[in-house]
C-alpha positions as CSV (number, residue, x, y, z in Angstrom):
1,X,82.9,61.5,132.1
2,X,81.5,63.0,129.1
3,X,81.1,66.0,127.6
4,X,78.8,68.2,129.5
5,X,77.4,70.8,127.9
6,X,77.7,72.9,131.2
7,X,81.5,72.2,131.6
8,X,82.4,73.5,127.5
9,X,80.2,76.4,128.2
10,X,81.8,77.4,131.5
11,X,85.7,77.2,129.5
12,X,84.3,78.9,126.5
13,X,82.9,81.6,128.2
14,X,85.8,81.8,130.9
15,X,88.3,81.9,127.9
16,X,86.5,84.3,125.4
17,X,86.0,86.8,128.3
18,X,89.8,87.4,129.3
19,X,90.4,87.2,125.2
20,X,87.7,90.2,124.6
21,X,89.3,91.9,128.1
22,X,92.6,91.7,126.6
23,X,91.8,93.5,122.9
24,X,89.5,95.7,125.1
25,X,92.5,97.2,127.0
26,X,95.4,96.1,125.2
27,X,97.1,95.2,127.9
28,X,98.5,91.5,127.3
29,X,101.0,91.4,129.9
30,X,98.7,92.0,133.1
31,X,96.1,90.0,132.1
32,X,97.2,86.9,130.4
33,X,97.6,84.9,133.4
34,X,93.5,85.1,133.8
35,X,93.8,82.7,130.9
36,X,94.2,79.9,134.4
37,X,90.7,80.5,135.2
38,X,89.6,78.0,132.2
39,X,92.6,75.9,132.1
40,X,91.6,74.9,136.2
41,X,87.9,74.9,135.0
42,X,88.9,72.3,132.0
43,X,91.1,70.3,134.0
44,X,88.7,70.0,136.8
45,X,86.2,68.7,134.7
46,X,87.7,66.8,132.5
47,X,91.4,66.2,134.1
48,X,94.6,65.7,132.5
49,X,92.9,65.9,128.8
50,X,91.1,68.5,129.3
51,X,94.0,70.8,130.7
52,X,96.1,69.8,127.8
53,X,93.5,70.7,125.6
54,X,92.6,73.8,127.3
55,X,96.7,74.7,127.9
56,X,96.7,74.6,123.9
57,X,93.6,76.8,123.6
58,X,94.8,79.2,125.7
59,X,98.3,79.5,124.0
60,X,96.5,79.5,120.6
61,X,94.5,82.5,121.6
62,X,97.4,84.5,123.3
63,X,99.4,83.4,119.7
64,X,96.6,85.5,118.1
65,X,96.3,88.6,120.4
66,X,100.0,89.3,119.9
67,X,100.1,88.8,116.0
68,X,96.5,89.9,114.9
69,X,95.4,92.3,117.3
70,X,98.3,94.5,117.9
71,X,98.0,94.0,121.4
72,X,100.9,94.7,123.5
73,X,103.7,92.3,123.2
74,X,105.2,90.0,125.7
75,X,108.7,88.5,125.8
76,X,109.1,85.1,124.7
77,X,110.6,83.8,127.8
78,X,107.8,85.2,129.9
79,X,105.1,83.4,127.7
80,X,106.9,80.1,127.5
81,X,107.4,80.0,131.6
82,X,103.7,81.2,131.5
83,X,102.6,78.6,129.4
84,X,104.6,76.2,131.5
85,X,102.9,77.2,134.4
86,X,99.6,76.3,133.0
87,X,100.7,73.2,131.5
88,X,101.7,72.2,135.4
89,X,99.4,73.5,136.9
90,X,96.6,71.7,134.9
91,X,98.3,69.0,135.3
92,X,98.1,68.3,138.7
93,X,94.7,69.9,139.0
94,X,93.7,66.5,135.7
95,X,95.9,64.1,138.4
96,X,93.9,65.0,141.4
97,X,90.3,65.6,139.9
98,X,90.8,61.7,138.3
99,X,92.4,60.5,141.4
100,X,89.0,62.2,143.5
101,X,86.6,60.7,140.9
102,X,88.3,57.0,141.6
103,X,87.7,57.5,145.1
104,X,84.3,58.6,144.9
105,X,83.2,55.6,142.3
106,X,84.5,53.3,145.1
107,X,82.5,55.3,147.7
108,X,80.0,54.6,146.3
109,X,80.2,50.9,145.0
110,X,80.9,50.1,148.7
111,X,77.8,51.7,150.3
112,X,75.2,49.9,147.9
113,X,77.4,46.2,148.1
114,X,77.3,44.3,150.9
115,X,80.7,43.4,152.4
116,X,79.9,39.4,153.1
117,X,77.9,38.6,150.6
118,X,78.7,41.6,147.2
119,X,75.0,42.1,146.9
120,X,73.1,45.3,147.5
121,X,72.5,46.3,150.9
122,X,69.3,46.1,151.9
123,X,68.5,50.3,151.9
124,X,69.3,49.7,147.7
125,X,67.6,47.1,147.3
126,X,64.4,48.6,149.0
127,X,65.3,51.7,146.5
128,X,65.2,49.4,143.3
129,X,62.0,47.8,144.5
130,X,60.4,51.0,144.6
131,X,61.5,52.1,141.3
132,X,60.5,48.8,140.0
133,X,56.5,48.1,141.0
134,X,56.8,51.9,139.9
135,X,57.7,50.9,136.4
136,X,55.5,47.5,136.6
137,X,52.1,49.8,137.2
138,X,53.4,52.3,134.8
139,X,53.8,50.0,132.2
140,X,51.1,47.5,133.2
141,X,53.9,44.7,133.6
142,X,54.2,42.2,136.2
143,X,57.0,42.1,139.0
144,X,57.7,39.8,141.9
145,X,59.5,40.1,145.1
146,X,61.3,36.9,146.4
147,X,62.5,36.7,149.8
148,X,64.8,34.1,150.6
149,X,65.3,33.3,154.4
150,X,67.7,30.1,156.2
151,X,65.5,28.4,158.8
152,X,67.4,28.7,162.2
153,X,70.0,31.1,161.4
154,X,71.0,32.1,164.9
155,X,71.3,29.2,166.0
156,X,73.6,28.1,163.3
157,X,75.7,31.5,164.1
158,X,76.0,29.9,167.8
159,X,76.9,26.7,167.1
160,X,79.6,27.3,164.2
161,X,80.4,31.2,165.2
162,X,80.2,34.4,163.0
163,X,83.0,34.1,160.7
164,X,81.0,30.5,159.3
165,X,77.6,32.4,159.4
166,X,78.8,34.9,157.3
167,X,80.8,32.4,154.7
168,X,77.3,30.7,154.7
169,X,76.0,33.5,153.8
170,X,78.1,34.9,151.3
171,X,78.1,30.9,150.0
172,X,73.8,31.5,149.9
173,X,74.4,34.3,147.6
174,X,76.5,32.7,145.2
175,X,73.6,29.8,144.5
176,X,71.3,32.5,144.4
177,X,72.8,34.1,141.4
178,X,73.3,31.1,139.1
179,X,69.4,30.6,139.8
180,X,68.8,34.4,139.2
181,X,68.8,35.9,135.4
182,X,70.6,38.3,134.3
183,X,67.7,41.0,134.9
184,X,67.2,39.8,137.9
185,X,68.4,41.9,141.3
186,X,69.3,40.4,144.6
187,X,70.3,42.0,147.9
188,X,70.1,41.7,151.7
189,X,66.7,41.9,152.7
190,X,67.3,41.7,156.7
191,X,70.0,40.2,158.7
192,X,70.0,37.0,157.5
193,X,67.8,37.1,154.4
194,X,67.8,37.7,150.6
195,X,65.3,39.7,148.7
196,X,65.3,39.1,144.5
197,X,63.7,41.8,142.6
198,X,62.3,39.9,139.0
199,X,61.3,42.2,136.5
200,X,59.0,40.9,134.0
201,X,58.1,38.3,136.1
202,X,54.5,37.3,137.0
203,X,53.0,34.6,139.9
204,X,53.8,31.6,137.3
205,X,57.2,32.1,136.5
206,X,58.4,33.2,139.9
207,X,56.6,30.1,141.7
208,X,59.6,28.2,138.8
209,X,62.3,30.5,140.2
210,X,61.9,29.6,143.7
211,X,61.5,25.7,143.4
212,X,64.6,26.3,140.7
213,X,66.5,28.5,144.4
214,X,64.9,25.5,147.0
215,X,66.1,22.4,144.4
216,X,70.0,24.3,144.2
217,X,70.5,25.2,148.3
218,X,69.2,21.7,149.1
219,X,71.8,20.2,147.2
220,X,74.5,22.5,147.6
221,X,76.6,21.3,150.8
222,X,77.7,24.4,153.0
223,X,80.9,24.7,155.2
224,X,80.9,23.8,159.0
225,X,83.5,23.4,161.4
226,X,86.6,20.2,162.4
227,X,83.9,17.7,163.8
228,X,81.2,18.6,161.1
229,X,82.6,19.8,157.8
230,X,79.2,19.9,155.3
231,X,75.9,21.7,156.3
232,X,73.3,21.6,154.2
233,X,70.9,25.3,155.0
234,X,67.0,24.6,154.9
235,X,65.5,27.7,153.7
236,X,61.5,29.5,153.1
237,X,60.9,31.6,150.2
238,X,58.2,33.9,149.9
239,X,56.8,36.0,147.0
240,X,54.6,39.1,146.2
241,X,53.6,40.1,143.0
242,X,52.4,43.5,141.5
243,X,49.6,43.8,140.3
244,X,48.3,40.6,141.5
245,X,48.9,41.1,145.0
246,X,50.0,45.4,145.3
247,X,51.3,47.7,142.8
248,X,51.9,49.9,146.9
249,X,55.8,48.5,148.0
250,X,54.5,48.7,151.9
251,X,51.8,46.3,151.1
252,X,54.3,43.9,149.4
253,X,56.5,43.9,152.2
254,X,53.5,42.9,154.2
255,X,52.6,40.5,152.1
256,X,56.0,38.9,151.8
257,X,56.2,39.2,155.7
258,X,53.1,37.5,156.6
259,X,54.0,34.5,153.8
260,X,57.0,34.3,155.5
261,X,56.0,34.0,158.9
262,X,53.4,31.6,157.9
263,X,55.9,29.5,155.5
264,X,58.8,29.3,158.8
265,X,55.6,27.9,161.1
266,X,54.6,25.4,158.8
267,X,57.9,24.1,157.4
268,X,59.6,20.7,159.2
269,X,63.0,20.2,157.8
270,X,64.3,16.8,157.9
271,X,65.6,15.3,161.1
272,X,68.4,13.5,159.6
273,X,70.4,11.1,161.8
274,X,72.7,11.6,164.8
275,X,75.8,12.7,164.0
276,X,75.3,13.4,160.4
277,X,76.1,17.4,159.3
278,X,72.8,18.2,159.1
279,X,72.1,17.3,162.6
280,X,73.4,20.4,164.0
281,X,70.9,22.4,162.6
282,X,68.0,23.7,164.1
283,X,63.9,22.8,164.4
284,X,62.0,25.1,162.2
285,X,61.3,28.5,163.5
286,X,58.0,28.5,165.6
């Protein structure tokens, strides 16, 4: 909340134009109470503080219409209960505008975050792309999308349920940010994928990202169920860099679509014996 020119110009004005009104006319006690145009304005836009401040504003500029101006006066006990009156009244008007701005900040955390997993849903994600190859060609930088995508996922939803799924899930997001940098961005890129935006990050470097993402999940044990308790999660990664491969986001979509489809075809995970965790999970995609 900081201070925009737009709000101080809208109080100033308000507040200089019943001030000029009043020495214009001279008549103080009609037209005083207009002085709650710029205390609601004030405490609207900059709550509790700023109705304060704007209370004592307005009480400082009545102060000086009675004793400098000649003005008509006004008894003392109908200025303090009018002053009172605006104290309140900005007041609650500071409580609610703060208590509205809370509420919208969390509005709008939750529609970009991901409930299961506290990453960006995919439609921000796909937004920060966009701005990002923007700034790559702009700037003549490199910067590669990652996708990140479990083999077998529905079947691993059937066999343990929804609830594990999504704990696998929100587990698969955790690894991924101790492998991501701190520039780095990471949201759901379909139902059961994850797409990493990496700034500043050409074909090089990102092929050491994802073997740094494909050493961590294969040795990270996942939750299962009573008879099987650990699950290990075999996933594909596949990348698209701008410029090398598009500086347009529809052809890096493709291009990490058609890498993936080719990666999940070609990729055997380990058969590993009967009865062991990882048994339950699926053949490769085909």
């Amino acid at each position: 909340m900081g201070l925009h020119l737009a709000w101080l110009l809208s109080v100033g004005a308000t507040s200089v134009f019943v001030t000029v009104l009043i020495a214009i006319t001279g008549d103080l006690s009609t037209l005083w109470p207009l002085y709650i145009i710029p205390i609601v304005i004030a405490a609207l836009a900059y709550e509790v503080a700023g109705a304060v401040m704007a209370v004592a504003g307005c009480t400082a500029l009545v102060a000086l219409l009675i004793y400098s101006t000649g003005v008509e006066s006004v008894p003392v006990r109908e200025l303090f209960v009018g002053a009172l009156a605006y104290t309140v009244s900005g007041l609650v008007i500071g409580v609610q505008a703060h208590s509205y701005r809370q509420q919208r900040d969390l509005l709008q955390v939750d529609s970009i975050r991901d409930a299961v997993t506290d990453t960006f849903t995919a439609e921000h994600l796909a937004s920060l792309l966009a701005e990002e190859v923007r700034r790559a060609e702009r700037y003549d930088v490199p910067c590669t999308f990652t996708v990140v995508e479990p083999i077998g996922f529905e079947e691993l939803r059937r066999t343990y349920g929804r609830i594990r799924a999504e704990q696998l899930l929100g587990r698969l997001a955790q690894v991924l940010r101790l492998c991501a940098r701190d520039t780095d961005v990471i949201g759901r890129y379909g139902a059961d994928s994850f797409g990493l935006i990496l700034p500043f990050t050409g074909d090089t470097e990102a092929k050491l990202v994802a073997d740094r993402i494909e050493a961590a999940v294969r040795a990270t044990e996942f939750e299962g169920d009573a008879l099987e308790p650990t699950i290990h999660c075999p996933i594909v990664i596949a990348s698209a860099t701008c410029p090398t491969d598009s500086c347009e986001v529809d052809e890096v979509i493709a291009a990490i679509r058609d890498r993936l489809t080719r990666a999940t075809c070609t990729v055997q995970p380990e058969r590993p014996p009967h009865g062991s965790p990882e048994a339950a999970l699926p053949e490769a995609l085909s």
